[in-house]
Backbone as CSV, one residue per row, in Angstrom:
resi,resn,N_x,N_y,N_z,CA_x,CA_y,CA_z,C_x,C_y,C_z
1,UNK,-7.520,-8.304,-6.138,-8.492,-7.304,-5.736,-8.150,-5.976,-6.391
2,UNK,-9.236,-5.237,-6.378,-9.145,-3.816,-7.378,-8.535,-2.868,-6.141
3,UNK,-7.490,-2.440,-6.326,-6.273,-1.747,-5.150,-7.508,-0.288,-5.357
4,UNK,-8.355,0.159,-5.744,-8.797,1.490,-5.561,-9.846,0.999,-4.257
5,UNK,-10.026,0.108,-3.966,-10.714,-0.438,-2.446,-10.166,0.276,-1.337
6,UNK,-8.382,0.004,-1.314,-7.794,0.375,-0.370,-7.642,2.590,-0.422
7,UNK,-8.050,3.054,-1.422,-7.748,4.254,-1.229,-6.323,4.694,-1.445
8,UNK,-5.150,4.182,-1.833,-3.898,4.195,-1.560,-3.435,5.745,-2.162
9,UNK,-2.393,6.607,-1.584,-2.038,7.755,-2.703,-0.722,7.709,-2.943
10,UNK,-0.022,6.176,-2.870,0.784,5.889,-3.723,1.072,4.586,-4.066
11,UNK,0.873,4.266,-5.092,0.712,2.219,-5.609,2.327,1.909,-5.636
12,UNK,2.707,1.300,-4.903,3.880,0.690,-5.914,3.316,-0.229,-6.525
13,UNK,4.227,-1.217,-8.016,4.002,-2.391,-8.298,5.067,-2.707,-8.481
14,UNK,5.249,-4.208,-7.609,6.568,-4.952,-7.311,6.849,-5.836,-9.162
15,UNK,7.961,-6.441,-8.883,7.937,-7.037,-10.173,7.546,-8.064,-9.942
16,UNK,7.158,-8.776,-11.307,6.558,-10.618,-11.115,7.795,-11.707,-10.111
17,UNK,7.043,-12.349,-9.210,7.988,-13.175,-8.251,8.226,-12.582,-7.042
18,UNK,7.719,-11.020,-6.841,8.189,-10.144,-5.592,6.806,-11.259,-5.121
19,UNK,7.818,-12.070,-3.602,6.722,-12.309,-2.115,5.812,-11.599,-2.066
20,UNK,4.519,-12.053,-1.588,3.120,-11.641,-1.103,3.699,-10.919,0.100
21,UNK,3.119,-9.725,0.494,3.170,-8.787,1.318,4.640,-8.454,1.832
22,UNK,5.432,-8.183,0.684,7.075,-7.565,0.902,6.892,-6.412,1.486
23,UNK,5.922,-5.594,1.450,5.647,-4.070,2.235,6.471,-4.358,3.719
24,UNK,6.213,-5.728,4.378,6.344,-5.836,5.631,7.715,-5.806,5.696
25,UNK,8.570,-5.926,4.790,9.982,-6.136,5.216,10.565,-4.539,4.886
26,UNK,9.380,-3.171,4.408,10.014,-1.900,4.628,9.755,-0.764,6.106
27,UNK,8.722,-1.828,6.613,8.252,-1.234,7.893,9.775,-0.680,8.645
28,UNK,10.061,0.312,9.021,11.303,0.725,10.027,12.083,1.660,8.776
29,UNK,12.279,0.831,7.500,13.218,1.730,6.227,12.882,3.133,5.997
30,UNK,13.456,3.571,5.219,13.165,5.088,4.244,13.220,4.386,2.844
31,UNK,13.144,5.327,1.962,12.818,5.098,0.709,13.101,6.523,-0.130
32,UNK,13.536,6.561,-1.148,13.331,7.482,-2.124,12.308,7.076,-3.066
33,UNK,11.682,8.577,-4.042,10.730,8.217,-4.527,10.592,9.441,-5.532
34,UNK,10.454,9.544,-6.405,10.347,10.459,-7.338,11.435,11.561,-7.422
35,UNK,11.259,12.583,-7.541,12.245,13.717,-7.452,12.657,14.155,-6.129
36,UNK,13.168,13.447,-5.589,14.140,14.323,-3.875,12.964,13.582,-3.301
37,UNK,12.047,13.058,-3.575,11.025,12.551,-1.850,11.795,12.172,-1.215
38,UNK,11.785,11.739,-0.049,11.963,10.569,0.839,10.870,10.250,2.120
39,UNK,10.445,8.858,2.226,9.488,8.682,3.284,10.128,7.804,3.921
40,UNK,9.192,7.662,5.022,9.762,6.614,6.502,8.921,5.790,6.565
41,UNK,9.012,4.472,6.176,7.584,3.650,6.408,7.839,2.873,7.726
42,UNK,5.968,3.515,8.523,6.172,3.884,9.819,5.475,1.884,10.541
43,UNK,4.464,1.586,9.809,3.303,0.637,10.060,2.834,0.115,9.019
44,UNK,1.363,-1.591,9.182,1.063,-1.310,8.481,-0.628,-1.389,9.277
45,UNK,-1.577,-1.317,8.161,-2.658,-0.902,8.569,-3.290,-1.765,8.835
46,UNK,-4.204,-1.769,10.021,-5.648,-2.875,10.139,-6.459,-2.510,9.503
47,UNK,-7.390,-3.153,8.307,-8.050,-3.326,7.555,-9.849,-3.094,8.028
48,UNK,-10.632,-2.344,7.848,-11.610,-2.431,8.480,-13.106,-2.700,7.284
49,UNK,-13.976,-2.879,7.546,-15.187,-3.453,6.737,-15.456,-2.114,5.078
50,UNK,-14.993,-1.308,5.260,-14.937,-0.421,4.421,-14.303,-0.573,2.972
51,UNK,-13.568,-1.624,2.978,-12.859,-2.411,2.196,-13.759,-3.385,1.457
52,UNK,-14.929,-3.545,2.145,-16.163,-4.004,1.545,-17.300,-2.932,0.713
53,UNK,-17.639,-1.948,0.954,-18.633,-1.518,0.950,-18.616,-0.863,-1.134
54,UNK,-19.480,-0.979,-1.444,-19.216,-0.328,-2.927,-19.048,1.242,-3.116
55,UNK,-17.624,1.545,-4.325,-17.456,2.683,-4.414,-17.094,2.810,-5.746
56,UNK,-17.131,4.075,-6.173,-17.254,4.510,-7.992,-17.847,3.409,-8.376
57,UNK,-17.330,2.759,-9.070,-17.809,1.658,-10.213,-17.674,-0.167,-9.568
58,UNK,-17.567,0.087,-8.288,-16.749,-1.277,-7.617,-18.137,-1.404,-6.999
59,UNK,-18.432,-2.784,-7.277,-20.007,-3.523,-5.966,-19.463,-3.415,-4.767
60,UNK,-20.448,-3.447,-4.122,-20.285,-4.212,-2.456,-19.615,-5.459,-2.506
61,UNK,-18.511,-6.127,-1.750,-18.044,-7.356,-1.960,-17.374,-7.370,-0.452
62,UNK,-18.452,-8.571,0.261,-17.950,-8.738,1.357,-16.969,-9.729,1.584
63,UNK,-16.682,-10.312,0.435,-15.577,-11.482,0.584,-14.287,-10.306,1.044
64,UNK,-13.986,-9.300,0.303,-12.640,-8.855,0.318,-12.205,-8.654,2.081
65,UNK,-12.443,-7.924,2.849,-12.327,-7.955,4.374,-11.705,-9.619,4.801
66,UNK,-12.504,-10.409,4.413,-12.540,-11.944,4.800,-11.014,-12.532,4.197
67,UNK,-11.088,-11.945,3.240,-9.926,-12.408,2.357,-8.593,-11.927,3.019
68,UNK,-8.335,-10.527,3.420,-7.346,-9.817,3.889,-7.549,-10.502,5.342
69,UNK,-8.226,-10.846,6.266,-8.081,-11.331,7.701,-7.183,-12.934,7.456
70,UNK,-7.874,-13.449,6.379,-7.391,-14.916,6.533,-5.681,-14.951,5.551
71,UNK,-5.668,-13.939,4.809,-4.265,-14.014,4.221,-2.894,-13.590,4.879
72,UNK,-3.632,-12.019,5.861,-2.749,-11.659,6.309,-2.954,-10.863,7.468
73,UNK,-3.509,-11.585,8.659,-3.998,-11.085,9.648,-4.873,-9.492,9.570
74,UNK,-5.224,-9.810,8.580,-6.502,-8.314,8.433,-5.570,-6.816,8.214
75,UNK,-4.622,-7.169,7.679,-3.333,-6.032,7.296,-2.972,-6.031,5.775
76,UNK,-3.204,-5.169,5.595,-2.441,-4.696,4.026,-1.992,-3.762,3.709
77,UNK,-1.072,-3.027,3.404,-0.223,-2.134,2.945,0.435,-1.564,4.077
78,UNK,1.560,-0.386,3.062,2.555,-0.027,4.819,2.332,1.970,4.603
79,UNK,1.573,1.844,5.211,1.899,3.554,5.873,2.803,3.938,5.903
80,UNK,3.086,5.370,5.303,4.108,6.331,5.720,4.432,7.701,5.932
81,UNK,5.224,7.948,6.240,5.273,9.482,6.467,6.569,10.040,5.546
82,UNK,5.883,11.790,5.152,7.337,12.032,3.996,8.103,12.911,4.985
83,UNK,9.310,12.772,4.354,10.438,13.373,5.633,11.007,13.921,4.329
84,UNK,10.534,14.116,3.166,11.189,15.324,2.230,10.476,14.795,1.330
85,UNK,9.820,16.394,0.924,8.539,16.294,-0.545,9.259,16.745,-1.306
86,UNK,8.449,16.156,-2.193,8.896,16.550,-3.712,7.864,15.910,-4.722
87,UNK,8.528,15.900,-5.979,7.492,15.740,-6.837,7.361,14.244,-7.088
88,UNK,6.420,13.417,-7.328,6.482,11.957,-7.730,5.084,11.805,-8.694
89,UNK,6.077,11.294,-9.808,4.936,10.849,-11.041,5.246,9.720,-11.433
90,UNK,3.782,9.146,-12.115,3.735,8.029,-12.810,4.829,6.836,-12.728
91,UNK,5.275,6.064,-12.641,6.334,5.319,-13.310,7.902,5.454,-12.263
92,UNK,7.529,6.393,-11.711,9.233,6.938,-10.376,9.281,5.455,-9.901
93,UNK,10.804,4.904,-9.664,10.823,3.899,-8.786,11.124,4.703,-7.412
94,UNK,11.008,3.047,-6.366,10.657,3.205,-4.912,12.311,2.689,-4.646
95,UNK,13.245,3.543,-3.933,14.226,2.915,-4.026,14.717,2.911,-2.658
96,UNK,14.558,1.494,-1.783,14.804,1.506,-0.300,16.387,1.464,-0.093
97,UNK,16.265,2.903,0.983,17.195,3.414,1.892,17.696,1.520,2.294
């Protein structure tokens, strides 16, 4: 699925072979992340029909909702909160506390 569905304002990308939905095993961790960040990943999110609806250049596609309920109880990605900002660009790895 095209990840600009979810809105995200920060992508990781795991490497080839990283488990389907590893997010779940940072729920409770911290993390570093670019220059001095650090976040607390708090949850992850229930997924709601909006995930369907068409945006910029993306159709309406009601499969996707359907898809996220039956893969992974209607949850995808992990929320967080920053507990020290800083700068994060392009390419920074995610390096769990």
């Amino acid at each position: 699925m095209d990840e600009r569905r979810f809105r995200p304002n920060v992508l990781v990308r795991t490497p080839p072979g990283t488990p389907a939905f590893v997010e779940d095993e940072w729920i409770g961790r911290e993390a570093r992340l670019g220059a001095g960040v650090r976040i607390g990943f708090l949850r992850s999110s229930e997924r709601c029909v909006m995930t369907n609806q068409a945006q910029q250049d993306l159709p309406h596609a009601p499969a996707v909702l359907k898809a996220i309920a039956t893969a992974h109880d209607n949850r995808i990605d992990a929320l967080a909160t920053v507990l020290t900002p800083g700068t994060v660009r392009v390419g920074d790895p995610l390096v769990l506390g």
